[in-house]
N, C-alpha and C positions, 0 to 999 in steps of 0.2 A: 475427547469428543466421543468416543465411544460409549460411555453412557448415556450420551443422548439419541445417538443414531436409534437404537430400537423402537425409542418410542414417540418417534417424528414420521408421521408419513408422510413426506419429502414430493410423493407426487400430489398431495392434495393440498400442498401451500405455497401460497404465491412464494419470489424467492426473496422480497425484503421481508416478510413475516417469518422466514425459518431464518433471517441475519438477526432479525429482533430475540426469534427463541433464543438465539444462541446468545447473543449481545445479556438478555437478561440470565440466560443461564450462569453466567461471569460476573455477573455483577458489575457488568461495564457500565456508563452513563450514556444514553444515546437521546438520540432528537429524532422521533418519528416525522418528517419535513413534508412526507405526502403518502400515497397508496405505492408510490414507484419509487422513492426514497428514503434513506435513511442516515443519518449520520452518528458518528459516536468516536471517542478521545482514547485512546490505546496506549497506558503506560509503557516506554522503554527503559532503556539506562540511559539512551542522552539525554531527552526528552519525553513528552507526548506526544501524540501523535494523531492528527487527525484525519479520520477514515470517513470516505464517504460511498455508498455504494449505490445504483441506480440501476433498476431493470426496463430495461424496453424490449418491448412488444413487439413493434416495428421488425426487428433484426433478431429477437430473440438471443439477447444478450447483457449479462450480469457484468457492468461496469464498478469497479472497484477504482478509488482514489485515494493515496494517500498520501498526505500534504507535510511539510514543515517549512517555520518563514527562514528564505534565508535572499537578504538584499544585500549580493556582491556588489563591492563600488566596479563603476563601466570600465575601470581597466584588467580587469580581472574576471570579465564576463567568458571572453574565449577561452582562458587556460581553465575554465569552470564547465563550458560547454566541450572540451576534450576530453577532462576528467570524467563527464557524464558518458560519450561516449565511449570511454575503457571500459567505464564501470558496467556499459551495460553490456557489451561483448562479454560481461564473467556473468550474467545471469540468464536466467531463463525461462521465468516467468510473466517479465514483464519489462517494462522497460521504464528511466528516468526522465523527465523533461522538466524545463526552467520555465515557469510564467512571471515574466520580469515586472509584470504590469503588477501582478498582485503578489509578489513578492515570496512566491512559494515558490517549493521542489517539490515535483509532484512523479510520484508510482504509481504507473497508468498498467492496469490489466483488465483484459474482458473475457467473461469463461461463455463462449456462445453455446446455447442450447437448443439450435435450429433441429427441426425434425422432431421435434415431441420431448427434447430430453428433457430431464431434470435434476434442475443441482440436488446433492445432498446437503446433510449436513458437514460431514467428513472435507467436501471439496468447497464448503464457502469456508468452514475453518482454517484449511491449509490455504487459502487464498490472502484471508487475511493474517495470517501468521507467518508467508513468504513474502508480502509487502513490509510490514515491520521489520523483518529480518533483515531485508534490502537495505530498508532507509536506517538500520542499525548498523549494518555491516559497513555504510559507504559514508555516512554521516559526519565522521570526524575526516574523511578525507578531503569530501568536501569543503570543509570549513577549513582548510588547512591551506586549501588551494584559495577560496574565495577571503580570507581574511589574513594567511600569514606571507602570500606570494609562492608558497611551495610549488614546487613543479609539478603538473599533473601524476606524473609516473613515480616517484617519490612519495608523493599521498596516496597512490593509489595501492603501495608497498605496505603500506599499516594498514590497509582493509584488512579484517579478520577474516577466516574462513567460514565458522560459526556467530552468528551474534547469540551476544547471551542480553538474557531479559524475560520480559516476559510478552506474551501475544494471543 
């Protein structure tokens, strides 16, 4: 990211048009959705991964999302909803939730920029390169706990410390 921080002036772009700079800087595929959102698909090693990010005005805050499907059958929803909560006591960026309705895992972070600030470019990259990392690092636990019956704490033993991939 450092090559592009120079020649980004950070305070004179709204903050979905510097996810854009960067999103095309990558060569990522994205979906310009509005003036206040953006969405775009983030190669890992499990999977893809779909990111969505949205700024409001209102509260002055860069809402980052980032999704993959996973429909646990309903006996397996609680040792899912434990294992989410371990998972997120080891992070610190953000935190996981289940949308059962729509069949995702969602990494929910928001970088508030009340008082005039403004994101960089440095800090929407490391934003979405610490969601990836998450849904990389916890991802096979998950599914371990939601589809082979593993005990939460036993899936939660194979999280890597590192996710490797890319973001």
């Amino acid at each position: 990211m450092a090559a592009l921080e120079p020649t980004l002036s950070t305070v004179d772009l709204h903050p979905i048009d510097l996810v854009e700079c960067l999103a095309d800087s990558r060569d990522w595929e994205f979906d310009r959705i509005g003036e206040d959102r953006i969405a775009l698909g983030i190669d890992g090693v499990w999977r893809t991964y779909a990111l969505s990010l949205s700024w409001s005005a209102h509260d002055c805050t860069l809402r980052l999302l980032c999704t993959f499907d996973l429909d646990p059958p309903e006996n397996r929803v609680n040792a899912l909803r434990e294992a989410m909560d371990k998972a997120n006591e080891r992070v610190w960026t953000g935190a996981f939730c289940l949308w059962p309705e729509e069949k995702l895992m969602v990494w929910r972070y928001g970088l508030t920029l009340a008082g005039g600030g403004h994101a960089s470019a440095g800090q929407i990259d490391a934003m979405m390169a610490d969601a990836v990392e998450a849904c990389e690092r916890f991802y096979p636990a998950f599914q371990l706990v939601a589809f082979d019956a593993t005990d939460p704490d036993a899936a939660l033993e194979i999280a890597i410390c590192e996710a490797y991939g890319r973001a």
